[in-house]
N, C-alpha and C positions, 0 to 999 in steps of 0.2 A: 531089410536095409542094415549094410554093417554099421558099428559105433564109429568107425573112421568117417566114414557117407554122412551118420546124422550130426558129428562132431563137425564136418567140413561145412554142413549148410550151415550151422548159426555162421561158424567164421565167415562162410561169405557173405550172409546178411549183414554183417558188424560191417565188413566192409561195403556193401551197396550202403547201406543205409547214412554212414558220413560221405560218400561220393558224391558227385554232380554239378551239375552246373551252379553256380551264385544263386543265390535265393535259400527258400525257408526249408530247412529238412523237417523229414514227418517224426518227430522224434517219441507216435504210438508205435514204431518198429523195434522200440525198445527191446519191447516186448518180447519180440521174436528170438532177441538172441542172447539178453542179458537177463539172468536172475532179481529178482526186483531189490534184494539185499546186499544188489554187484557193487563193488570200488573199481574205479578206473583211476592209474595213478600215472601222473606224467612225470617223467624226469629231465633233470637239465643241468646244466653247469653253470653254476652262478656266477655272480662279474667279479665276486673274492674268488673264483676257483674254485668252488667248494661245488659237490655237486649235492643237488638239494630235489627236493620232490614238492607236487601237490597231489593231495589224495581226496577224491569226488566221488559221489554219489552221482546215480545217473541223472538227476535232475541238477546238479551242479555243474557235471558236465553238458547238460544240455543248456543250461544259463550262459556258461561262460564263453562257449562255442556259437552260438547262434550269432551274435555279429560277426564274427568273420565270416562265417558261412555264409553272410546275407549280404557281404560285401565283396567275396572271392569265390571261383571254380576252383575246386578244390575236389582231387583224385588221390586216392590212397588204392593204389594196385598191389597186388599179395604178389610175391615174385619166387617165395620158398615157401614151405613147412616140414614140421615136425609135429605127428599126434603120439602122443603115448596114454595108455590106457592104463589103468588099474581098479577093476571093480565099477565102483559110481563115480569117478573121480577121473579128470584127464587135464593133460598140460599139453601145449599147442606153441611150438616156438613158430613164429608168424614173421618172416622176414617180408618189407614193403616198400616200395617207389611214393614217395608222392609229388603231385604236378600238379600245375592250375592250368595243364589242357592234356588230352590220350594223346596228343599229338606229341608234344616236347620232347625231344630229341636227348638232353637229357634232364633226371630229375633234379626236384629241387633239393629232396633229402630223401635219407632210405635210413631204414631205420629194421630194430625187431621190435613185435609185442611179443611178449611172454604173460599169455593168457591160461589161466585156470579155470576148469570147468568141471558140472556137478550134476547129473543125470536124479534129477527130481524128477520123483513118481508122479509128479503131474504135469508136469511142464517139460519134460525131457531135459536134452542137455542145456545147461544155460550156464553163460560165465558168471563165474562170483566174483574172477580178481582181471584184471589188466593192468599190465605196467610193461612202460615203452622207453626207449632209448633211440636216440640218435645217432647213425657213424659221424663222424668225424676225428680231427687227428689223430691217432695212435687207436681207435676203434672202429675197426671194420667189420661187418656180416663174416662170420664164417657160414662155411658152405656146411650144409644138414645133411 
């Protein structure tokens, strides 16, 4: 299997794994795709303008995610990539739709992760880092 092939499944498990209909996600699938020493960092524009982050541990992220998840269908679809490899180390620009049905015509937001990842000798590849952005005004998806 190439490093492109074994790099692509975690990415798609990261995305099955926040997908699906309202209710509880499995969040032992961690496992599958995140390193256990991973950050997942969200970004955004704050109400001064400023744009600001928060940085999470996967159990942070799992705390802070679980109501809305248990209150909304909620689809995050992968629409681009980019893998680049070097050694034990890869970065994944992860362009995405997300909806609260496959169906919507069109989404609610699109967005990139820009995902880093770390091919441990025992676990294979697994992310250490994510951090996301949103398009909106004067930022758009370019094309990979």
């Amino acid at each position: 299997m190439s490093e492109e092939h074994s790099i692509g499944s975690v990415i798609d498990e990261m995305y099955a794994m926040i997908s699906g209909p309202k209710g509880p996600r499995d969040w032992s699938r961690q496992a599958n795709c995140f390193h256990p020493g991973a950050r997942q960092i969200r970004t955004w524009i704050g109400e001064d303008g400023r744009a600001t982050f928060r940085s999470m541990a996967l159990d942070d992220y799992a705390r802070d995610t679980t109501p809305f998840f248990a209150a909304n269908d909620f689809f995050e679809i992968e629409i681009g990539r980019r893998i680049d490899v070097m050694g034990n180390i890869a970065h994944v620009w992860s362009a995405y739709e997300a909806r609260s049905s496959l169906g919507d015509a069109v989404p609610e937001r699109r967005g990139v992760n820009s995902i880093q990842l770390f091919k441990d000798p025992d676990l294979g590849w697994r992310i250490m880092a994510m951090i996301w952005d949103n398009e909106r005004e004067g930022v758009a998806i370019a094309p990979f």
